[in-house]
N, C-alpha and C positions, 0 to 999 in steps of 0.2 A: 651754545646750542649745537649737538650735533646734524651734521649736516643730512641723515637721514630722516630725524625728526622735526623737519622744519625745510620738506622741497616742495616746487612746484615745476610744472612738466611743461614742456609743449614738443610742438611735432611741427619742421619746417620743411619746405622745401627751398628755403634760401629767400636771398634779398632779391637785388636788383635782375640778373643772368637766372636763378635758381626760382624763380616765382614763372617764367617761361615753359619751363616743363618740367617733370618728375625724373626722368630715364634719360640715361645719354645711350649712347651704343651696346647691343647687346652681344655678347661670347655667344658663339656655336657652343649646341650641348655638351658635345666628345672636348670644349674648353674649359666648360663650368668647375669640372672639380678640380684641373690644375691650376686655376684662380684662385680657385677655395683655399688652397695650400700655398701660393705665390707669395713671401715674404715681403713687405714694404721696406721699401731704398732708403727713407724719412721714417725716423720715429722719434716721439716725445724724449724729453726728459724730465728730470725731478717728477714733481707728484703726477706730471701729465703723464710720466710714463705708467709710475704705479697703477693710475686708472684703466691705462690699457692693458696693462696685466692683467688687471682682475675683468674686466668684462669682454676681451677677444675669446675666449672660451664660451661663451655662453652665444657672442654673435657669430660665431664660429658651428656652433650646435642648430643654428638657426638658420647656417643658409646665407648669414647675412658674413660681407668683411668689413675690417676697420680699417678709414678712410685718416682720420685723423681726431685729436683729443686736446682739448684747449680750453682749460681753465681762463678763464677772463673776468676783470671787475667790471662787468656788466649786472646793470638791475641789484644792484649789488657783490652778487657774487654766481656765474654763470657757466654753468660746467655744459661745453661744447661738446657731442657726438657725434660725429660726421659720417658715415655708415652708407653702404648699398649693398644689393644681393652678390650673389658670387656671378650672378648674369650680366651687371655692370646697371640694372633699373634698380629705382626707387619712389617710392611714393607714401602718401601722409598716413596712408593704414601699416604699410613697412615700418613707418617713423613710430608709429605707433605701439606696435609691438614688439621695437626693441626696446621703446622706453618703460615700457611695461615688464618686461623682462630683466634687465639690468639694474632695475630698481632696486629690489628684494637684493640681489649680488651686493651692489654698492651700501647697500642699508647692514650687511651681515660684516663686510669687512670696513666699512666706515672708513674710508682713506682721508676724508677733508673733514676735520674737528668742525667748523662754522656751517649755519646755514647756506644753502645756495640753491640756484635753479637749476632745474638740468633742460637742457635744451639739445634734442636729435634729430638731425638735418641730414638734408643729400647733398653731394658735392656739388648738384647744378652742373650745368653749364661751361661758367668758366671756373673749373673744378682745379684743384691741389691736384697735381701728379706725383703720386709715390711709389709707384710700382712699373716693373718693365714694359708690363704689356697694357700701361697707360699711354705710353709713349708711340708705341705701335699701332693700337689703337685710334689715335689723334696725330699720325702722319701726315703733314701736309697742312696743318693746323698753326697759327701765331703762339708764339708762350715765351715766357720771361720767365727767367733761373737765377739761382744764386749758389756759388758755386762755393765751397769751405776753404779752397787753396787759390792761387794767383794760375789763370790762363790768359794765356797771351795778354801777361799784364793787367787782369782785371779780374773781378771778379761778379759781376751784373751782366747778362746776355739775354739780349730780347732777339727773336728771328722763328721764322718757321722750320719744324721740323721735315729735316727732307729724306733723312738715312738713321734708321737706329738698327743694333744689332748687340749680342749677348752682353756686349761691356760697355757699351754708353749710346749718346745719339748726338745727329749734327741738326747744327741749325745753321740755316740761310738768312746772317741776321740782318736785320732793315733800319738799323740805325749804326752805320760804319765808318770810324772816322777816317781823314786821308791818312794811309798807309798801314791801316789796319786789313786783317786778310777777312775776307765777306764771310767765310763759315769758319764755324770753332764745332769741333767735338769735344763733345762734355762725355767726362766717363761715370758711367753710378758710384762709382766710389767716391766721386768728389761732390755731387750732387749735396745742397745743403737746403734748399727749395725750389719749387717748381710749382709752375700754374699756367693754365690756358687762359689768354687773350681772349676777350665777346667782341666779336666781327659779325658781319653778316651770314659768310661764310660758315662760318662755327652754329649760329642759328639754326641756318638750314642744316644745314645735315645733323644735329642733335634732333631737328624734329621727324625727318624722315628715319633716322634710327631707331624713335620713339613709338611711330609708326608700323616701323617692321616690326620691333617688339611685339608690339600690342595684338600685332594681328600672329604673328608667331603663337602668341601665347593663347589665342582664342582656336588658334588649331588643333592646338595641345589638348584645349580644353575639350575638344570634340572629341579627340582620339579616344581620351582618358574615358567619355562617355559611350563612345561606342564598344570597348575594352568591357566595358563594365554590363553593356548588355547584352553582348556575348555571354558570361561570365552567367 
């Protein structure tokens, strides 16, 4: 059975960190469209990659970017979207219609012969970092990395971010053994994962980010209404 002819959808805002809130932090507007265009530091391979070929065009037309793509044997067989706008918010009606949108895409180029589910979520909380100005972004923040080559003799780094800049970031890490040096800079190039730590910390300030959003965007909405009665 092709995997068009035989899916079923849902719309998440994540598990345990990601059922918290919808939005983490949002870009100033003069940021939004250099986000839009911001190349991700992590991307798929094999079929995860082909998928995000074919539908970063259409999430891309929408406003919306891609976060990350992961086919998993889940439910059987469980094709992951992990998506948010170019403002850095997302929520279940977002989820919604990129699932709605990508459909049709994925159903025309059919990249997985088998049934399976498609499932489009937000990064949440303690979200995948794959792009620069994730890192900059969640400055000051806990996160654990994996890095593709040997630094300072390892390759797993857990610490807070305390300096990033064009070619990598440092972290202040909190598990250092004797004789080990307390920070290591990671350079994007060598980056092979990346993820924020759920602290209390991280909590709070994703919800007052959430916050500002929200009322940001109800301002917006007035503008857009007074504009219009003018008009």
């Amino acid at each position: 059975m092709k995997g068009g002819a035989a899916r079923t959808r849902s719309f998440l805002l994540g598990g345990q960190a990601r059922s918290i809130i919808a939005g983490t932090a949002t870009a100033p507007k003069d940021q939004m469209q250099d986000n839009a265009k911001e190349p991700r530091l992590i991307v798929e391979t094999g079929l995860d990659l082909r998928v995000a070929e074919i539908i970063e065009p259409t999430l891309e037309a929408m406003d919306f970017r891609l976060v990350r793509v992961r086919l998993m044997n889940q439910n059987g067989l469980t094709l992951q979207i992990m998506c948010e706008r170019d403002d850095g918010t997302m929520n279940v009606e977002g989820c919604e219609a990129v699932s709605m949108a990508v459909s049709p895409v994925l159903d025309v180029e059919d990249p997985i012969d088998k049934a399976y589910h498609l499932e489009v979520s937000s990064p949440g909380i303690d979200r995948p970092m794959v792009r620069k100005s994730d890192f900059v972004r969640w400055t000051g923040h806990l996160l654990k990395c994996e890095t593709s080559v040997m630094l300072d003799g390892r390759k797993r780094f857990r610490g807070k971010i305390v300096e990033t800049d064009d070619n990598g970031f440092t972290l202040e890490r909190d598990q250092v053994a004797y004789g080990e040096e307390p920070r290591v800079t990671v350079p994007y190039s060598a980056l092979a994962e990346a993820k924020l730590i759920l602290t209390d910390d991280l909590i709070r300030d994703a919800l007052k980010a959430d916050k500002l959003a929200k009322a940001e965007a109800a301002n917006q909405n007035d503008e857009d209404l007074t504009e219009e009665d003018q008009d």
